[in-house]
C-alpha positions, 0 to 999 in steps of 0.5 A: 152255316150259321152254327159253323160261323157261331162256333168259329166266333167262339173259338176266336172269343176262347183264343183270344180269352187263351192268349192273355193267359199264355202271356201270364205263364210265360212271363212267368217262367221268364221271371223264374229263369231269371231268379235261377240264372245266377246259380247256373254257373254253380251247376257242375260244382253242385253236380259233381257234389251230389255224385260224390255224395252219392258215392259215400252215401252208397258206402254208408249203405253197404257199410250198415248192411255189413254191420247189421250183418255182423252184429246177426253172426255175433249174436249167433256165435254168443248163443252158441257160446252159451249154449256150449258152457252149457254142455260143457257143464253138462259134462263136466257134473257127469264126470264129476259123478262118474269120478264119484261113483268109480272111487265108491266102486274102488272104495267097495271092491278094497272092502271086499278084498280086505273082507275076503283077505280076513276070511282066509 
Protein backbone atom coordinates (compact mmCIF):
# COMPACT_ATOMS: atom_id res chain seq x y z
CA UNK A 1 0.00 0.00 0.00
CA UNK A 2 2.82 2.37 0.48
CA UNK A 3 4.45 2.01 -2.79
CA UNK A 4 0.90 2.53 -4.41
CA UNK A 5 0.48 5.69 -2.15
CA UNK A 6 4.12 6.72 -3.00
CA UNK A 7 3.31 6.40 -6.66
CA UNK A 8 -0.02 8.03 -6.63
CA UNK A 9 1.97 11.26 -4.51
CA UNK A 10 4.16 11.13 -7.81
CA UNK A 11 1.72 11.25 -10.29
CA UNK A 12 -0.13 14.12 -8.18
CA UNK A 13 3.58 16.02 -8.10
CA UNK A 14 4.03 15.56 -12.42
CA UNK A 15 0.47 16.60 -12.78
CA UNK A 16 0.70 19.20 -11.00
CA UNK A 17 4.31 19.97 -12.55
CA UNK A 18 1.70 19.20 -16.14
CA UNK A 19 -0.63 21.81 -15.57
CA UNK A 20 1.68 25.08 -15.51
CA UNK A 21 3.03 23.69 -18.75
CA UNK A 22 -0.55 23.34 -20.51
CA UNK A 23 -1.34 26.68 -19.37
CA UNK A 24 1.83 28.05 -21.11
CA UNK A 25 0.85 26.15 -24.29
CA UNK A 26 -2.41 27.24 -24.27
CA UNK A 27 -1.79 30.59 -23.94
CA UNK A 28 0.28 30.16 -26.56
CA UNK A 29 -1.86 29.06 -29.05
CA UNK A 30 -4.48 31.76 -27.97
CA UNK A 31 -1.76 34.47 -28.34
CA UNK A 32 -1.14 33.04 -32.19
CA UNK A 33 -5.17 32.86 -32.86
CA UNK A 34 -5.17 36.47 -32.00
CA UNK A 35 -2.18 37.71 -34.10
CA UNK A 36 -4.00 35.62 -37.19
CA UNK A 37 -7.77 36.51 -36.72
CA UNK A 38 -7.38 39.91 -38.74
CA UNK A 39 -6.23 37.95 -41.67
CA UNK A 40 -9.11 35.46 -41.38
CA UNK A 41 -11.61 37.39 -43.37
CA UNK A 42 -8.75 37.68 -46.31
CA UNK A 43 -9.27 33.90 -46.44
CA UNK A 44 -11.62 32.87 -49.19
CA UNK A 45 -9.94 35.80 -51.46
CA UNK A 46 -6.55 34.01 -50.68
CA UNK A 47 -8.16 30.52 -51.31
CA UNK A 48 -9.64 31.53 -54.57
CA UNK A 49 -6.31 32.95 -55.57
CA UNK A 50 -4.13 30.25 -55.00
CA UNK A 51 -6.88 28.00 -56.97
CA UNK A 52 -6.57 30.20 -59.99
CA UNK A 53 -2.91 30.33 -59.68
CA UNK A 54 -3.05 26.59 -59.39
CA UNK A 55 -4.78 26.63 -62.65
CA UNK A 56 -2.34 28.82 -64.47
CA UNK A 57 0.55 27.47 -63.21
CA UNK A 58 -1.09 23.70 -64.18
CA UNK A 59 -1.22 25.46 -67.95
CA UNK A 60 2.26 26.74 -67.57
CA UNK A 61 3.46 23.20 -66.78
CA UNK A 62 1.93 21.36 -69.92
CA UNK A 63 2.51 24.89 -71.87
CA UNK A 64 6.58 23.73 -71.13
CA UNK A 65 6.09 20.19 -71.77
CA UNK A 66 4.46 20.97 -74.95
CA UNK A 67 7.40 23.18 -75.94
CA UNK A 68 9.98 20.78 -74.61
CA UNK A 69 7.89 18.47 -76.92
CA UNK A 70 8.44 20.79 -80.03
CA UNK A 71 11.84 21.94 -79.59
CA UNK A 72 12.86 17.33 -79.50
CA UNK A 73 10.66 16.87 -83.13
CA UNK A 74 12.11 20.35 -84.33
CA UNK A 75 15.76 19.17 -83.58
CA UNK A 76 14.76 15.69 -85.37
CA UNK A 77 13.09 17.39 -88.52
CA UNK A 78 16.50 19.63 -88.62
CA UNK A 79 18.59 16.09 -88.64
CA UNK A 80 16.45 14.91 -90.96
CA UNK A 81 16.87 17.83 -93.01
CA UNK A 82 20.53 17.65 -93.08
CA UNK A 83 20.66 14.17 -93.34
CA UNK A 84 18.39 14.71 -96.67
CA UNK A 85 20.94 17.51 -98.38
CA UNK A 86 23.25 14.88 -97.86
CA UNK A 87 21.48 12.45 -100.27
CA UNK A 88 20.47 14.82 -102.25
CA UNK A 89 24.19 15.61 -102.83
CA UNK A 90 24.84 12.18 -103.09
CA UNK A 91 22.66 12.21 -105.84
CA UNK A 92 23.12 14.48 -107.40
CA UNK A 93 27.47 14.33 -107.86
CA UNK A 94 26.21 10.55 -108.91
CA UNK A 95 24.08 12.14 -111.80
CA UNK A 96 26.72 14.46 -112.25
CA UNK A 97 29.35 11.55 -113.32
CA UNK A 98 26.55 9.40 -115.05
CA UNK A 99 25.94 12.52 -117.19
CA UNK A 100 29.97 12.55 -117.74
CA UNK A 101 30.60 9.38 -118.74
CA UNK A 102 27.32 8.88 -120.83
CA UNK A 103 28.73 12.17 -123.07
CA UNK A 104 32.20 10.31 -123.11
CA UNK A 105 30.21 7.01 -124.31
CA UNK A 106 28.37 9.10 -126.87
CA UNK A 107 31.62 11.17 -127.37
CA UNK A 108 33.44 7.38 -128.33
CA UNK A 109 30.69 5.56 -130.21
CA UNK A 110 30.67 9.17 -132.75
CA UNK A 111 34.53 8.42 -133.12
CA UNK A 112 33.92 4.91 -133.78
CA UNK A 113 31.20 5.57 -136.05
CA UNK A 114 33.18 8.32 -138.11
CA UNK A 115 36.50 5.67 -137.82
CA UNK A 116 34.14 3.32 -139.17
CA UNK A 117 32.67 5.66 -141.96
CA UNK A 118 36.50 6.40 -143.28
CA UNK A 119 37.31 2.95 -143.43
CA UNK A 120 34.65 2.36 -146.08
Amino acid sequence: AVVSTQSTGDLLKSKAKEIPETNNKVSEVFDLVRKIEPALSTMPEIVNRLTTLKAIHEHAAQFATNLSALEATQATVTKNLANQAALLKKVEDNISENLKQINDNCANVSSRIDKLGKKK
